[in-house]
BALOBA-1460 file (C-alpha; in Angstrom, 3 decimals):
// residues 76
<rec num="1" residu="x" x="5.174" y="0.034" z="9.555"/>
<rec num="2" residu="x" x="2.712" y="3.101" z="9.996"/>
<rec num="3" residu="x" x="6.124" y="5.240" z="9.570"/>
<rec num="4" residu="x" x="7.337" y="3.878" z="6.576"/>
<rec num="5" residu="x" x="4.662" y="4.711" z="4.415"/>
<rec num="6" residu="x" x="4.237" y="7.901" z="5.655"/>
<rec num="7" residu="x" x="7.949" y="9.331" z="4.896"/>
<rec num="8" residu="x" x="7.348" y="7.649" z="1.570"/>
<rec num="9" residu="x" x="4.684" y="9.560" z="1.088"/>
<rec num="10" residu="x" x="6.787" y="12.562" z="1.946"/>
<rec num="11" residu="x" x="9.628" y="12.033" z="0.096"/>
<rec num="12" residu="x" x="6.887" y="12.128" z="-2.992"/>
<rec num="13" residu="x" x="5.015" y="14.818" z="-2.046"/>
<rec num="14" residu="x" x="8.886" y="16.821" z="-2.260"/>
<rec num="15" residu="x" x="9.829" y="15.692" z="-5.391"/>
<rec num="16" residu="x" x="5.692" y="15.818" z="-6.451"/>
<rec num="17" residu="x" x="4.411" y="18.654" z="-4.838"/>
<rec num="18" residu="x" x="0.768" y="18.649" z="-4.556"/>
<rec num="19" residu="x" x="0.388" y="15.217" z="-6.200"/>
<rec num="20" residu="x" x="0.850" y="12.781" z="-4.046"/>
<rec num="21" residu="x" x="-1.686" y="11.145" z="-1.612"/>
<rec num="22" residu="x" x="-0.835" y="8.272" z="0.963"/>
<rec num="23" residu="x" x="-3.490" y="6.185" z="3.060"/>
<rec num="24" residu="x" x="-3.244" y="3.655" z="5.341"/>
<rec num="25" residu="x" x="-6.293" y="1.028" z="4.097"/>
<rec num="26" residu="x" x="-7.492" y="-2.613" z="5.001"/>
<rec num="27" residu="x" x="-6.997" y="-4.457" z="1.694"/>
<rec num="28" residu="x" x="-9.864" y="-7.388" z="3.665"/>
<rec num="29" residu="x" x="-12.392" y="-5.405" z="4.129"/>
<rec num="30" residu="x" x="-14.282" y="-4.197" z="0.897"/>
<rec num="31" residu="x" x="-15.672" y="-0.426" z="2.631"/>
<rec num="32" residu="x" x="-11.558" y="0.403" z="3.528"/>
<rec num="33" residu="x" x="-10.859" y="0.228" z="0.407"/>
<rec num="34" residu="x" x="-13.867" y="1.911" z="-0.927"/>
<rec num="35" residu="x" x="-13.307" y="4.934" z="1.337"/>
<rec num="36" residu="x" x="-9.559" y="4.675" z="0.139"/>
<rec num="37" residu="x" x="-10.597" y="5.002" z="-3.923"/>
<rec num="38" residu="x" x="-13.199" y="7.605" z="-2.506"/>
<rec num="39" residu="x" x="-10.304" y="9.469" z="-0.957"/>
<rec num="40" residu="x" x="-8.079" y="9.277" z="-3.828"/>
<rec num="41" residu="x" x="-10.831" y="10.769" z="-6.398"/>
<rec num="42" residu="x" x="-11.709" y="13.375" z="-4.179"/>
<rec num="43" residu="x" x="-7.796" y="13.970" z="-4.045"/>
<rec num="44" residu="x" x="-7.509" y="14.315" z="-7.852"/>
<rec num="45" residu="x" x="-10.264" y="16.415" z="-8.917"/>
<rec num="46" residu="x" x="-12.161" y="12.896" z="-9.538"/>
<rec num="47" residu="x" x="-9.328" y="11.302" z="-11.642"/>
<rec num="48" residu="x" x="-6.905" y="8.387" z="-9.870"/>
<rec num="49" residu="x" x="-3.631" y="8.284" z="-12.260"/>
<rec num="50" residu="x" x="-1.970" y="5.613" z="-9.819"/>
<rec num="51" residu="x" x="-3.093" y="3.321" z="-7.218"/>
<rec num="52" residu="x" x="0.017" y="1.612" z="-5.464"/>
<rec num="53" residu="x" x="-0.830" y="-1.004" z="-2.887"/>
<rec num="54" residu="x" x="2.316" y="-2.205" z="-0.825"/>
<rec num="55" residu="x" x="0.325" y="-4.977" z="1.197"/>
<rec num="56" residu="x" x="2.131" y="-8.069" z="2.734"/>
<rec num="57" residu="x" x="3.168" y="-9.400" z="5.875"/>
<rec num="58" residu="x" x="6.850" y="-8.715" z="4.926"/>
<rec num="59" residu="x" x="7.521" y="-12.163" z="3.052"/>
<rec num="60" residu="x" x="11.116" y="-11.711" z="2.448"/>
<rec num="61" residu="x" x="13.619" y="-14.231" z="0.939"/>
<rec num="62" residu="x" x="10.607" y="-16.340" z="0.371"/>
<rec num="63" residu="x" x="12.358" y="-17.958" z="-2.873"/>
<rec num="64" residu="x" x="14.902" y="-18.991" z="-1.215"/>
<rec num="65" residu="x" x="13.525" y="-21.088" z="1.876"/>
<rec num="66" residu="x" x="13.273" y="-24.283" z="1.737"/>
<rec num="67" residu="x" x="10.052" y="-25.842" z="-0.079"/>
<rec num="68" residu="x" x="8.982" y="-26.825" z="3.333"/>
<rec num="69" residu="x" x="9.040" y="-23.861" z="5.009"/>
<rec num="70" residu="x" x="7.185" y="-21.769" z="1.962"/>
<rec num="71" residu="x" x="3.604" y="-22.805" z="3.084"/>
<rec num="72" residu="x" x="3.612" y="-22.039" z="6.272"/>
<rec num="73" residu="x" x="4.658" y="-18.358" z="4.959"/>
<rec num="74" residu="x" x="2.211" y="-17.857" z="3.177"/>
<rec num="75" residu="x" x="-0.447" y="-19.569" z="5.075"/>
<rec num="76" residu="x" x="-0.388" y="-16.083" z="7.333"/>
């Protein structure tokens, strides 16, 4: 998954040049994502214009399981 994110955030940083800043942050633990909006401030001169957050465990086609397989999804 590590990759992913990081030739997104390349793909930006072409189109956005100088703009764009990815991180790799634990969404449970409250000082990750502290250092992450810490980061990101730092990164913009002290002004965050966007904060996307693409957490998950990769629920796909969740809609269309049946109803008794949708808990234990999301029960990850």
């Amino acid at each position: 998954m590590l990759k992913n994110w990081e030739s997104e955030r390349d793909r930006l940083e072409t189109i956005y040049p100088g703009k764009v800043m990815g991180c790799q942050t634990d969404v449970t633990k409250q000082e990750s994502v502290a250092a992450m909006i810490r980061s990101a401030a730092q990164f913009g001169a002290g002004e965050i214009h966007f904060l996307f957050n693409n957490a998950g465990a990769g629920l796909t086609n969740l809609l269309t399981q049946p109803p008794t397989q949708i808990g234990s999804s999301l029960s990850m």
